[in-house]
Structure formats: structure tokens, C-alpha cells
C-alpha positions in Angstrom: 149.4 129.2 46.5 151.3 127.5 49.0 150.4 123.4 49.6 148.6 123.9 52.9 146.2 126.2 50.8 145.7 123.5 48.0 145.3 120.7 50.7 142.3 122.6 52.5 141.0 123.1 48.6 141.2 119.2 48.2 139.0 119.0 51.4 136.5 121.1 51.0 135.5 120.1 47.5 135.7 116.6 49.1 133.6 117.1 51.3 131.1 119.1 49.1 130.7 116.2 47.1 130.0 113.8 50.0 127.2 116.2 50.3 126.0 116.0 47.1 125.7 112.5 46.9 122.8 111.8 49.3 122.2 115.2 51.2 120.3 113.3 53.7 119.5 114.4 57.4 121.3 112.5 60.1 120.7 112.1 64.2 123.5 110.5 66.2 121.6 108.5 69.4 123.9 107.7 72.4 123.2 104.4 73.4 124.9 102.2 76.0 126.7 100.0 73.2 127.6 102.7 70.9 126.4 105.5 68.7 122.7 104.9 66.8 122.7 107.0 63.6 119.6 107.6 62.3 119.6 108.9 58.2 116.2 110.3 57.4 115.7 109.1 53.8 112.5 110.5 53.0 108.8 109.2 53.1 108.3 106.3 54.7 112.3 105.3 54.1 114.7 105.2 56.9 118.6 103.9 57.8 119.9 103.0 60.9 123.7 102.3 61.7 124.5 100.6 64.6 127.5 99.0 65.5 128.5 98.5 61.8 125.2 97.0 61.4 123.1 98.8 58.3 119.6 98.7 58.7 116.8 99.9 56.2 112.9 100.3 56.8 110.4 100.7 53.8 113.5 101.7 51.5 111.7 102.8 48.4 112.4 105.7 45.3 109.1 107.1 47.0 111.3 108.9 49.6 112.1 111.1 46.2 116.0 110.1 47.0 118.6 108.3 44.9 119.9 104.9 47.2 122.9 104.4 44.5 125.3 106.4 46.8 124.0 104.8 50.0 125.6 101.6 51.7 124.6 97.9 51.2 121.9 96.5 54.2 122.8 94.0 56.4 119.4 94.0 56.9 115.9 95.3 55.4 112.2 95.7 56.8 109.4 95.5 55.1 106.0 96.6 57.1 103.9 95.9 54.5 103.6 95.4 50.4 102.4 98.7 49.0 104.9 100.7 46.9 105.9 103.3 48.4 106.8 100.5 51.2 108.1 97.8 48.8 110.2 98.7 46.0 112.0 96.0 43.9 113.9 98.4 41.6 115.3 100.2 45.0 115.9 96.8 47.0 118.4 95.8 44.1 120.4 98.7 44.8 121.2 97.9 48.5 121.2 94.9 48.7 124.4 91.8 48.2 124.2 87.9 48.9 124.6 88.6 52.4 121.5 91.0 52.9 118.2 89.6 55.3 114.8 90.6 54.8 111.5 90.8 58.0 108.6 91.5 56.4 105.1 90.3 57.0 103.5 87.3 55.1 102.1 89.4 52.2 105.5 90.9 51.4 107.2 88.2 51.7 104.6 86.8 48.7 106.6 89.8 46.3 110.3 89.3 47.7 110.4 85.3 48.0 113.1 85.1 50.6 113.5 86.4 54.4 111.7 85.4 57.6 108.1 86.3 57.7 106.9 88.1 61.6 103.3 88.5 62.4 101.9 91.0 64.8 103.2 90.6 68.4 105.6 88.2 67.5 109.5 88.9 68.1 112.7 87.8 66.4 116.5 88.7 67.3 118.7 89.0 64.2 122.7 89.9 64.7 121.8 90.5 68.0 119.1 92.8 67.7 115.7 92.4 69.1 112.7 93.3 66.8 109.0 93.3 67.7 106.0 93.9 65.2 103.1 95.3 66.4 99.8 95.5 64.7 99.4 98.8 61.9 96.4 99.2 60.1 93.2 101.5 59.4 90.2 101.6 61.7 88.6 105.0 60.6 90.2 105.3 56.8 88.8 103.6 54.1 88.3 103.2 50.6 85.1 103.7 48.9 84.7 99.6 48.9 84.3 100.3 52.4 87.5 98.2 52.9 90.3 99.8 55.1 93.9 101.1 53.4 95.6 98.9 55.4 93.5 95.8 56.6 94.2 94.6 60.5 96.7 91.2 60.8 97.9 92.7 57.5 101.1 94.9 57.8 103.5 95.9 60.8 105.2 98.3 62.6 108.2 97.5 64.3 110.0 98.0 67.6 113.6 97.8 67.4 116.4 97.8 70.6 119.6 99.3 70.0 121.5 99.0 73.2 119.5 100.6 75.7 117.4 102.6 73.5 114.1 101.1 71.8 112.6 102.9 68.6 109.5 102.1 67.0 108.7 102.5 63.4 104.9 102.6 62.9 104.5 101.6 59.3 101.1 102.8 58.0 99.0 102.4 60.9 96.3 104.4 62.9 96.2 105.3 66.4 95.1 101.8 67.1 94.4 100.4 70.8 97.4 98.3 70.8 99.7 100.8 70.9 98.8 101.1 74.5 100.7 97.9 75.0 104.0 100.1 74.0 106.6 100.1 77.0 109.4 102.7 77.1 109.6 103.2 73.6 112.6 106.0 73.7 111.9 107.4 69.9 108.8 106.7 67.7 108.3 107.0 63.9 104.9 108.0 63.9 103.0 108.7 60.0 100.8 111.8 59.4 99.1 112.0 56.2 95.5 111.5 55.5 93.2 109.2 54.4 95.8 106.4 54.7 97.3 107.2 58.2 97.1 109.8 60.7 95.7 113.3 60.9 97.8 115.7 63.5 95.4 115.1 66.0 95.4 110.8 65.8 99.2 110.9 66.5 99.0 113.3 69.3 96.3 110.6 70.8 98.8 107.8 69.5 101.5 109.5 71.4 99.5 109.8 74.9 98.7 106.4 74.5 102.4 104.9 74.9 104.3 108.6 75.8 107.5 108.4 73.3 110.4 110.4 74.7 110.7 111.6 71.3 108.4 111.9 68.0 109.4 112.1 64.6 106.8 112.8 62.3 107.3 110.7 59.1 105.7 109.8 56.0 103.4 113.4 56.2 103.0 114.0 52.6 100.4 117.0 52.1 100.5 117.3 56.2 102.3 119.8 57.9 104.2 118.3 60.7 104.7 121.8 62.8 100.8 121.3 63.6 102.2 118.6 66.3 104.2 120.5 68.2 101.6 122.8 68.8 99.3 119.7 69.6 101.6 118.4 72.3 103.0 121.6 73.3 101.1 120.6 77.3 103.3 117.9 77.1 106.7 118.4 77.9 107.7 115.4 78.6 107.3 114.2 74.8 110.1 116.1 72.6 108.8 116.7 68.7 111.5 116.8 66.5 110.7 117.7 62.6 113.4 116.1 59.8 112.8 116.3 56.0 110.9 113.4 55.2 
């Protein structure tokens, strides 16, 4: 065995175990001030890396995937305080002295440090814009009668990377202030019933506001094919299904 053969060896079980570590789904997003990558965690929990900036939403052991391999966060939001949103045990393993937290004012009640942003307010950190926007129940509720997620309660978020905005929903119905969306290039939207969205809510969520691209997250007992056949009129919205 000659040592160009044992090098390529070296490689390939290199990068096998890169692989094995996390095994997570990745998009790359061209934007005007570099490459958005996207890592589809699982559930409700994704990472963006942007210009050496980490960012996590919702991270939490809920996704069903293992953060100890994944890199420290320059910066975490929370949209709101339930557990598969929240997660102390899974914050701890992200997060060093230099770490910032958005969340609303009831998670910030559990994690005791960060900036607290209400519906339609705004805040820049490192540069990057974020919005929250109202996410919450109108149809679903529990047998009190109360919602799953109260209005004024929890957020979504619209964040701008360059010249690309994405919106995370949180936990949210197809609620009439998503109509207020403007040129939201990717959206997060959740499917799973009784606490978000059936199929058909996020295709009328999507005709509300007209994402350039959907993906389907936190759809837990839903099966996220039924919305491309839901928008398959509209063309102008792309679907794009990722493990989560």
C-alpha cells in the first residue's frame, strides 16, 4: 500500500466521522455579504452561520439530536418558554460567557439574562436586524378553553442576513398579522396539530405573505409532502422538505 493510498484512507474515515457526529441537513443561501448556512437540527431547533456569526433558534434535545458536537452560539432565540422551545440542559451545551440571548418576557422569566423583544418590536445585534412578530393560537385550544400559545405571549422572528430576510414562525397559527410580512425570502413555517398548523393553515399562511421558499418545520405526526401538493398552483412559492 503505497502512501497516497493510506492518505486517501486517513480522509475518508475523517470525514466519515465528521458525519457521524451530527449528521445534520445543511442549505448554503447566497446572500449579498456572504454565504447563509442553514443546519436543520430537528423539531423546532435550527442554526444559522453567517459571516462567522453562529446563531441558534428554539435549540432544544426535543429536535432528538445531540448539540455536544455542534459549535458555541454567538447568539440564541428563544420564541417562547415551552420545552421543546426552551431547554436549560441543551442551552448549557452551546453556550460560553460571550453568548446573547432574545427571547420574549416569559422566557426571559426561566433564563435570567438577555434582552427581552415583544411583538413588532425590532432589535439589531452584531449587525443583524431581528423583528418579532406576533405567534400564537386562534383556533387550537386546550380543554380549559385557553389557547396553546396565548396572543402577546411568544414570537416568531424575522431575521436579515445580507440581502435575504428569513422568518422563523415559532408556534404560531396562520394569524392575520402575517399579512404585514414584506419580502420574506425563506419562511420556517410549523405543521403539527392541535398546537400549530394543519397543511392547509400554512398554505393560507403562505398566500398571506408569498415566501419565496417554505420549509416546513416542527411537523411532528404531520406529513410535510401534503404541502407541496397544497401549493402545487403556486409556482411562485418553492416547498422544500428537510428532516426536521
Amino acid at each position: 500500500m503505497n502512501k497516497i493510498t493510506i492518505l486517501l484512507i486517513f480522509a475518508l474515515i475523517a470525514h466519515l466521522e465528521v458525519q457521524s457526529q451530527d449528521n445534520l441537513q445543511q442549505d448554503i443561501i447566497k446572500t449579498n455579504q456572504g454565504d447563509l448556512t442553514i443546519t436543520f437540527i430537528g423539531h423546532a431547533s435550527i442554526m444559522f452561520k453567517f459571516q462567522e456569526m453562529i446563531i441558534y433558534v428554539d435549540p432544544s434535545s426535543s429536535s432528538g439530536s445531540s448539540f455536544e458536537n455542534l459549535p458555541k452560539a454567538d447568539l440564541i432565540l428563544i420564541t417562547h418558554n415551552h420545552g421543546d422551545h426552551l431547554d436549560a440542559k441543551t442551552l448549557k451545551l452551546i453556550v460560553n460567557d460571550d453568548t446573547e440571548y432574545i427571547s420574549n418576557k416569559t422566557s426571559f422569566g426561566t433564563l435570567a439574562k438577555g434582552k427581552i423583544i415583544a411583538n413588532n418590536e425590532s432589535i439589531t445585534m452584531d449587525g443583524l436586524f431581528i423583528e418579532a412578530v406576533p405567534a400564537y393560537n386562534i383556533k387550537h385550544l386546550r380543554n380549559t378553553g385557553e389557547p396553546y400559545h396565548p396572543k402577546k405571549d411568544g414570537n416568531g422572528y424575522v431575521l436579515t442576513f445580507g440581502d435575504k430576510r428569513i422568518y422563523v414562525a415559532g408556534d404560531t397559527e396562520n394569524v392575520p398579522e402575517m399579512a404585514n410580512l414584506k419580502n420574506i425570502d425563506i419562511a420556517f413555517l410549523p405543521m403539527n396539530i392541535p398546537y400549530t398548523m394543519t397543511p392547509e393553515m400554512v398554505k393560507d399562511a403562505a398566500l398571506l405573505f408569498k415566501p419565496k421558499v417554505i420549509y416546513p418545520y416542527h411537523y411532528r405526526g404531520t406529513d410535510p409532502n401534503l404541502l407541496i401538493e397544497l401549493l402545487k398552483d403556486y409556482p411562485e412559492i418553492e416547498v422544500k422538505i428537510r428532516k426536521m
